[in-house]
TIRO-2110 file (N, C-alpha, C; in Angstrom, 1 decimal):
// TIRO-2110
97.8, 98.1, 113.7, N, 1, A
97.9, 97.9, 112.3, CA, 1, A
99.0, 96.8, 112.1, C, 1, A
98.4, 95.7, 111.5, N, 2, A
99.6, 95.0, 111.4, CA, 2, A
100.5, 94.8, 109.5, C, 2, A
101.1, 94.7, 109.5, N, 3, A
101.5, 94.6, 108.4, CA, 3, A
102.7, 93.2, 107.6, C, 3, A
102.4, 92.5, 106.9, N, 4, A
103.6, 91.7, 106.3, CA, 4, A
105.1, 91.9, 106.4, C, 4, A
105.9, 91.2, 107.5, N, 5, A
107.4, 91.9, 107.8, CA, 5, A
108.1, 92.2, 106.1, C, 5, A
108.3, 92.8, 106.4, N, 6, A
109.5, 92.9, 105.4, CA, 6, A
110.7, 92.2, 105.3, C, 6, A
111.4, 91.5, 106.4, N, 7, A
112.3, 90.5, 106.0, CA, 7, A
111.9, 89.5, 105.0, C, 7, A
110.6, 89.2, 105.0, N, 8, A
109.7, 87.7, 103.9, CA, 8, A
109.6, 88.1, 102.7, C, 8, A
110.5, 88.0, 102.1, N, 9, A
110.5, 88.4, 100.6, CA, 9, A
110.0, 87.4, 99.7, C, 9, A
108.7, 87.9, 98.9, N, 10, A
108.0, 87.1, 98.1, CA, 10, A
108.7, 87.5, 96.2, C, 10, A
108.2, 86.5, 95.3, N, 11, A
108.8, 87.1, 94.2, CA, 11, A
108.7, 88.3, 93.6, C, 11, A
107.6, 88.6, 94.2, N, 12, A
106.9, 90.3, 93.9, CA, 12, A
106.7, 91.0, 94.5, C, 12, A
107.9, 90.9, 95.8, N, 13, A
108.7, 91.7, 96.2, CA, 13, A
109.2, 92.5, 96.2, C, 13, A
110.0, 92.9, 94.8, N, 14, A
111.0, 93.7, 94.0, CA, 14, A
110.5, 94.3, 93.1, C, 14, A
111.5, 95.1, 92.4, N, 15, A
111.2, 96.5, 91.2, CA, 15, A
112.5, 96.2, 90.8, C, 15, A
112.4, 96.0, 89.5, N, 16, A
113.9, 96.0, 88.4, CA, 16, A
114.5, 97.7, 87.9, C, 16, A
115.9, 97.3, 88.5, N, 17, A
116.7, 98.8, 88.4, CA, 17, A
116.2, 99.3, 86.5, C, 17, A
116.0, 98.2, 85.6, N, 18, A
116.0, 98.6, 84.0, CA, 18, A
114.7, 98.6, 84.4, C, 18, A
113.5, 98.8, 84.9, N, 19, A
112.4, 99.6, 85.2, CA, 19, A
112.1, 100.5, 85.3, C, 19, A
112.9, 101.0, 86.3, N, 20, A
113.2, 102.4, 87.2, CA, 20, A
113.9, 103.4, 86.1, C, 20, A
114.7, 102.8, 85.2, N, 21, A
115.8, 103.9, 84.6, CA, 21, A
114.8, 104.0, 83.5, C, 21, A
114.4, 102.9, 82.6, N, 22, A
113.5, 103.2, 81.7, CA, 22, A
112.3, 104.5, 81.3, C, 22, A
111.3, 104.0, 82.5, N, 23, A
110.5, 105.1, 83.0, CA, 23, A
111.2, 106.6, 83.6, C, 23, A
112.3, 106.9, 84.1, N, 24, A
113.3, 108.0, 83.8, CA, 24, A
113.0, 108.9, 82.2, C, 24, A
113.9, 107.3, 81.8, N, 25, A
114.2, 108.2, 80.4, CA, 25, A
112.5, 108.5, 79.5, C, 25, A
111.7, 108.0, 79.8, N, 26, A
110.6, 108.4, 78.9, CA, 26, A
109.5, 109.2, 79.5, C, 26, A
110.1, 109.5, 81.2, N, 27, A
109.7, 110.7, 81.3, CA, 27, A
109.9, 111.9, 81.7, C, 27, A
111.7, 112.0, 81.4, N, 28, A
112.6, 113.0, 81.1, CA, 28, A
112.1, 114.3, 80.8, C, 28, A
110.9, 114.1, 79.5, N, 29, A
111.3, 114.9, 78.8, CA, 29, A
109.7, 115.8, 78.9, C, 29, A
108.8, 114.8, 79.4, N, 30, A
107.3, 115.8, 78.9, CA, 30, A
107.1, 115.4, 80.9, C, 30, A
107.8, 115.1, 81.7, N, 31, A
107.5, 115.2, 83.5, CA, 31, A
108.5, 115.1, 84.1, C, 31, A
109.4, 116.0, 84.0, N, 32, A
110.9, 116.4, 84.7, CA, 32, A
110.4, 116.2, 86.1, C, 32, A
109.4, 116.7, 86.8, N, 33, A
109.5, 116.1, 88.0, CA, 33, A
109.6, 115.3, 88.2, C, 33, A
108.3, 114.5, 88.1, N, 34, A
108.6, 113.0, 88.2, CA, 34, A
109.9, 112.0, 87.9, C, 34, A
110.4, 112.8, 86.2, N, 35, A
111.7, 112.0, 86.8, CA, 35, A
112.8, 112.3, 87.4, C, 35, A
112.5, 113.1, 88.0, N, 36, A
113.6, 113.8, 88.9, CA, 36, A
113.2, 112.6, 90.4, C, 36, A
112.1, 113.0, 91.1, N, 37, A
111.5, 112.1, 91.8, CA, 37, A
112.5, 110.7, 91.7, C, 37, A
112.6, 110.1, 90.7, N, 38, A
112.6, 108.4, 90.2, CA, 38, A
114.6, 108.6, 90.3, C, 38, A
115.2, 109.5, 89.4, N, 39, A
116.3, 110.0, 89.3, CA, 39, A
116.8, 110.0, 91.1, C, 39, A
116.2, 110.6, 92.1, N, 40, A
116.5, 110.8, 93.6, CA, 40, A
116.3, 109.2, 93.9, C, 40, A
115.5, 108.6, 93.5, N, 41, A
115.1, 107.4, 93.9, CA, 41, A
116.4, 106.1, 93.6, C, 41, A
116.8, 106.5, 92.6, N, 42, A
117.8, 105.3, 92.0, CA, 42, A
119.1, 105.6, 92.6, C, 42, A
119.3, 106.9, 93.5, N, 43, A
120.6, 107.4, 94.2, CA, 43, A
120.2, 107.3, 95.5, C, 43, A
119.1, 107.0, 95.8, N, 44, A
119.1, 107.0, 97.6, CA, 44, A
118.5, 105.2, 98.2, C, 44, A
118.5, 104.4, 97.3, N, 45, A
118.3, 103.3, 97.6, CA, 45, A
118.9, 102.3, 97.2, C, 45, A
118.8, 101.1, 97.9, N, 46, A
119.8, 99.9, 97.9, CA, 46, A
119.1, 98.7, 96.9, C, 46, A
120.0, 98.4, 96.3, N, 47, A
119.9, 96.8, 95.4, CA, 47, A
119.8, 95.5, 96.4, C, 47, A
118.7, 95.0, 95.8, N, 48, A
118.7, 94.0, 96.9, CA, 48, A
119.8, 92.7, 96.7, C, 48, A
119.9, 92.8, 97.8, N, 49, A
121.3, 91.3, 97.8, CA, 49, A
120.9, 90.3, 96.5, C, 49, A
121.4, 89.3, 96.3, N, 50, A
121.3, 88.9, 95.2, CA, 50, A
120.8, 87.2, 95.6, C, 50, A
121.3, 87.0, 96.9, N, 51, A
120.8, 86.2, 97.6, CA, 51, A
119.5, 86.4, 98.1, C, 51, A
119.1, 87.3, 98.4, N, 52, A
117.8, 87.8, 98.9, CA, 52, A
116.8, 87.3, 97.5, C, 52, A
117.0, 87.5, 96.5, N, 53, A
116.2, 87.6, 95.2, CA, 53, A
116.2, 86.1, 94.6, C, 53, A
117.3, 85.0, 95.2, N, 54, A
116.5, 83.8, 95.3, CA, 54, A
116.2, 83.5, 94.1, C, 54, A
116.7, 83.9, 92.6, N, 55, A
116.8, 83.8, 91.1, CA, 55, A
115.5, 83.6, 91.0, C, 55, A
114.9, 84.7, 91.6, N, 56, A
112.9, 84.7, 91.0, CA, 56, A
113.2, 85.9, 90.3, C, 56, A
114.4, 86.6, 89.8, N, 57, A
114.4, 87.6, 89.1, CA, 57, A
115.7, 87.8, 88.2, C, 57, A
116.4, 88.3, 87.4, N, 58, A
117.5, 88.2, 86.4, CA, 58, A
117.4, 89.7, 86.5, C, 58, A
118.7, 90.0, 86.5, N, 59, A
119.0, 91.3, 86.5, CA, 59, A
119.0, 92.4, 88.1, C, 59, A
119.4, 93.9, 88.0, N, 60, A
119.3, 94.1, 89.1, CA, 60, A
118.2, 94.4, 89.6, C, 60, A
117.6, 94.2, 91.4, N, 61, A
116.6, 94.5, 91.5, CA, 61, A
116.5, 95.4, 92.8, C, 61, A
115.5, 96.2, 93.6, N, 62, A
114.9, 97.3, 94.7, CA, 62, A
114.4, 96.6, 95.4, C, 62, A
114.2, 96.5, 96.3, N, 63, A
112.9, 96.2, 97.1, CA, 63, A
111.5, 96.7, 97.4, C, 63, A
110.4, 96.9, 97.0, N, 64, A
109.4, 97.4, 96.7, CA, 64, A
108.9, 98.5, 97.8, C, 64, A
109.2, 97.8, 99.3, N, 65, A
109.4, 98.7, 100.2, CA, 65, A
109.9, 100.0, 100.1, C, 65, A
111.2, 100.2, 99.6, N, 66, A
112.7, 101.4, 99.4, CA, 66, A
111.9, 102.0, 98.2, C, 66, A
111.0, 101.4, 97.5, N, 67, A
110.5, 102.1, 96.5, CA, 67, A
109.7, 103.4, 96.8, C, 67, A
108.6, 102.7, 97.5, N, 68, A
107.1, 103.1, 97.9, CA, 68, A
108.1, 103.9, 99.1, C, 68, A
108.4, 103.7, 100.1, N, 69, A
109.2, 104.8, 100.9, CA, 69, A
109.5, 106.1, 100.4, C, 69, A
110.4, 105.7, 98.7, N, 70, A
111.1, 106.6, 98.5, CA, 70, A
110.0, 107.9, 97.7, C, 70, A
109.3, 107.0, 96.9, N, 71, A
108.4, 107.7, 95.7, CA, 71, A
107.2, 108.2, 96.6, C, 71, A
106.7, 107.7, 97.6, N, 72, A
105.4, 107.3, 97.9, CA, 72, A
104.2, 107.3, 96.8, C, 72, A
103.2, 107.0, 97.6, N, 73, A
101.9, 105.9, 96.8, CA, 73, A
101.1, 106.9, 95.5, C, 73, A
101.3, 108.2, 96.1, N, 74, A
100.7, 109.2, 95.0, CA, 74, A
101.8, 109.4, 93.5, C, 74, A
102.8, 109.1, 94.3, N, 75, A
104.1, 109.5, 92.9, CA, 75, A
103.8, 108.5, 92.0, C, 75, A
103.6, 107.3, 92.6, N, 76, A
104.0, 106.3, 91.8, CA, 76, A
102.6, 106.2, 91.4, C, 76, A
101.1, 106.3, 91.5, N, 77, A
99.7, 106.6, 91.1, CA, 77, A
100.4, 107.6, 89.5, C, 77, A
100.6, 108.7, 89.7, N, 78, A
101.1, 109.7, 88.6, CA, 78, A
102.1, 108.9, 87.6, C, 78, A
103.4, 108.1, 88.0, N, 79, A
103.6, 107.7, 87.2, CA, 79, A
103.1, 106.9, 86.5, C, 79, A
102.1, 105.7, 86.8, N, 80, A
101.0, 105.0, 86.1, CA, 80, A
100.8, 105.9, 84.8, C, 80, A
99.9, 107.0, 85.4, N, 81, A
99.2, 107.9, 84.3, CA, 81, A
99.9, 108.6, 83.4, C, 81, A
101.2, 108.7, 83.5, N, 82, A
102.2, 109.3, 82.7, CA, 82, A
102.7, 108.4, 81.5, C, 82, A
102.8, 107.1, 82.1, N, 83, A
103.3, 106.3, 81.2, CA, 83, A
102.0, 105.7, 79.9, C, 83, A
100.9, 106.2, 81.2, N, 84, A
99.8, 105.4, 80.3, CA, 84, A
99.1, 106.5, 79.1, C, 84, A
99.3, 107.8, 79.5, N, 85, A
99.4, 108.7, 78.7, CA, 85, A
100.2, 108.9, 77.3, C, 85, A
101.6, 108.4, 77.7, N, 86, A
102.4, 108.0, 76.7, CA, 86, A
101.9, 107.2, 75.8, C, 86, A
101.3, 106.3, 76.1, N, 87, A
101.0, 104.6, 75.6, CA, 87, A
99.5, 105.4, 74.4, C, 87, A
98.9, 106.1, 75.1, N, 88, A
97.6, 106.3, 74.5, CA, 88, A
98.2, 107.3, 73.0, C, 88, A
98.9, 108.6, 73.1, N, 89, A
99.6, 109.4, 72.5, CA, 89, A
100.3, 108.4, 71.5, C, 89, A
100.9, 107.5, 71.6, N, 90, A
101.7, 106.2, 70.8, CA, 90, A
100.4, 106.0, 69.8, C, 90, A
99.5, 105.2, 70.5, N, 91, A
98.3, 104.1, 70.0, CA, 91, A
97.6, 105.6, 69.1, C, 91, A
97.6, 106.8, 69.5, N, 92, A
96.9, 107.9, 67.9, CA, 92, A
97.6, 108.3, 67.2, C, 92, A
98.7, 108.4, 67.7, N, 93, A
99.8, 109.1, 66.4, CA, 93, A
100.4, 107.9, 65.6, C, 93, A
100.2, 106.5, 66.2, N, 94, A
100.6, 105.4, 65.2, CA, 94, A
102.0, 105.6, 65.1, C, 94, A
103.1, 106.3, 66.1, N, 95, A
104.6, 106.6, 65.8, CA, 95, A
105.5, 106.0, 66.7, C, 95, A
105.4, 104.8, 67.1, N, 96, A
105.9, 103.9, 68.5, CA, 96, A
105.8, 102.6, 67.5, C, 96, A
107.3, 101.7, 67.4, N, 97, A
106.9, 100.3, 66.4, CA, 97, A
106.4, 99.9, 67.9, C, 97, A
105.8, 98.9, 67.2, N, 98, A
104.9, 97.2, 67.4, CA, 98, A
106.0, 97.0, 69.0, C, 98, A
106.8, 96.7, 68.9, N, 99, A
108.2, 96.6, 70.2, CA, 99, A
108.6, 97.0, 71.6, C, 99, A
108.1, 98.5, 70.7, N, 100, A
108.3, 99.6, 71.8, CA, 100, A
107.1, 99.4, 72.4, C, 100, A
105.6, 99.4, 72.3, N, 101, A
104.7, 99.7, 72.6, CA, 101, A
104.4, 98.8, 73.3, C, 101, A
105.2, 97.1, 73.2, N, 102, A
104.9, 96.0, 74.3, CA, 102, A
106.4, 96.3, 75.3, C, 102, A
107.0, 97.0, 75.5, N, 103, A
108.1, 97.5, 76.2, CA, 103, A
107.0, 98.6, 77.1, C, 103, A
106.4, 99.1, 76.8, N, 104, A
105.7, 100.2, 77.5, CA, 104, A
104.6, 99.7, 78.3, C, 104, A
103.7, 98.5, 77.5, N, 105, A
102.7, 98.1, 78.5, CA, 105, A
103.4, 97.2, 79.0, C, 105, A
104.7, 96.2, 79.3, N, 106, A
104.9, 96.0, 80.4, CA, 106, A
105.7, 96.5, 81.4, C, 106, A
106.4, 97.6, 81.2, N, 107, A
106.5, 98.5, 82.0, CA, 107, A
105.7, 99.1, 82.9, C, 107, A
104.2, 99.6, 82.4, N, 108, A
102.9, 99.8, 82.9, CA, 108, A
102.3, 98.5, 83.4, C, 108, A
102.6, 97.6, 83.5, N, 109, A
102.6, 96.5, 84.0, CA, 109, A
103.2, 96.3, 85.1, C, 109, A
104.3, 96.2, 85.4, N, 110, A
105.1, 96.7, 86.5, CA, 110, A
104.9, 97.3, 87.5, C, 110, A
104.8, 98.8, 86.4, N, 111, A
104.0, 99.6, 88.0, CA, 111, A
102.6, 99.8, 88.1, C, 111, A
101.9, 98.7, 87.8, N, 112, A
100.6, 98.5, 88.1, CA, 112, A
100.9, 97.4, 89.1, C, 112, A
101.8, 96.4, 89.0, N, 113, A
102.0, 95.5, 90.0, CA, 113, A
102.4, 96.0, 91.5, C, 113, A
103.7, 97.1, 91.0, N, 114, A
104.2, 97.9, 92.5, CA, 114, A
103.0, 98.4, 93.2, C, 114, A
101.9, 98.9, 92.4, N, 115, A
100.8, 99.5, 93.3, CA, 115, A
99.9, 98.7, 93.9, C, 115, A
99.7, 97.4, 92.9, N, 116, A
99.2, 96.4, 94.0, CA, 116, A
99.8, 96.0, 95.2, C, 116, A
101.1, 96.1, 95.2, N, 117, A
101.8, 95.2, 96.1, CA, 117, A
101.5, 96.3, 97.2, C, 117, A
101.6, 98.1, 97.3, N, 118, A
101.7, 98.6, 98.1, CA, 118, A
100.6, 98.9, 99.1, C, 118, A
99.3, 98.7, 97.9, N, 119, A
97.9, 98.3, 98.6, CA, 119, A
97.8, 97.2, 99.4, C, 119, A
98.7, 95.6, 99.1, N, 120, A
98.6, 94.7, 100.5, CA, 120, A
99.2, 95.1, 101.0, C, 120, A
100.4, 95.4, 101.0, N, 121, A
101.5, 95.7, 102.2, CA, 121, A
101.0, 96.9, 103.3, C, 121, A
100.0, 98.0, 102.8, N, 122, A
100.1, 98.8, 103.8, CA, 122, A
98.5, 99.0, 104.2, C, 122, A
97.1, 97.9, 103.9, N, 123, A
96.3, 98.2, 104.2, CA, 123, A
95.8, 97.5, 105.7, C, 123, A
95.7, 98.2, 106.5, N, 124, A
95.5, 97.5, 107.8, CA, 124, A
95.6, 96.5, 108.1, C, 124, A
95.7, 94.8, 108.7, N, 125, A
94.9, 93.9, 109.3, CA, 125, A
93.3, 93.8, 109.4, C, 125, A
92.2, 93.3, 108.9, N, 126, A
91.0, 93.8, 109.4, CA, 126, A
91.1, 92.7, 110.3, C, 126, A
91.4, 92.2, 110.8, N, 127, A
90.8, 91.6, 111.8, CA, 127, A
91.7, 92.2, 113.3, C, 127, A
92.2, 93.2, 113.4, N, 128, A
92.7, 93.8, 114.2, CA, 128, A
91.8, 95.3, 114.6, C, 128, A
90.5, 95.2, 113.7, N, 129, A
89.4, 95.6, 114.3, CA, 129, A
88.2, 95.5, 114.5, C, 129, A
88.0, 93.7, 114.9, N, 130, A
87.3, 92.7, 115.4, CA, 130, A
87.3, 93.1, 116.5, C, 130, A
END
């Protein structure tokens, strides 16, 4: 199985730390696991150098690897659906301004991107079974 080194950091490579804390706080309160999960996550992993990040990003940032290591691929599937749950719950009760609710889908954006990235990063080579 071969896989994309991880020394080659591409722009979407990374996960922003005001990501990570965000999705915490908003799902504190109705999936304590999970953010307990994300809470373990933001104390056991490293900020990527700042050099490494090559100003394709502002602010601080994870490496997508230390992410998906930390959470793995089902945690972060759940959090998708948690957030997007929120988002739906917002869009009937009409009680999230205009602001918040583009704060939320691209948040959900985000970690719709981390799960793409973790599907190339960890799906086989196929031609390694040619």
């Amino acid at each position: 199985m071969s896989r994309i080194p991880i020394e080659t950091h591409m722009p979407d490579d990374f996960f922003s730390r005001q990501a990570l804390e965000l999705t915490f706080r908003l799902l504190h309160n109705n999936n304590p696991g999970l953010a307990n999960a994300i809470k373990n996550t933001l104390s056991h992993i490293h900020l990527a150098p700042y050099e490494t990040i090559q100003g394709s990003h502002t602010g601080e940032m994870y490496f997508n690897a230390e992410i998906y290591e930390s959470l793995s691929a089902h945690a972060i599937g759940k959090i998708v659906s948690a957030l997007t749950d929120i988002g739906e719950q917002a869009l009937q009760k009409h009680d999230m301004p205009p602001e918040h609710l583009n704060q939320l889908r691209t948040l959900i954006e985000d970690w719709v991107q981390l799960t793409e990235w973790i599907l190339q990063h960890t799906t086989p080579d196929k031609t390694a079974y040619h």
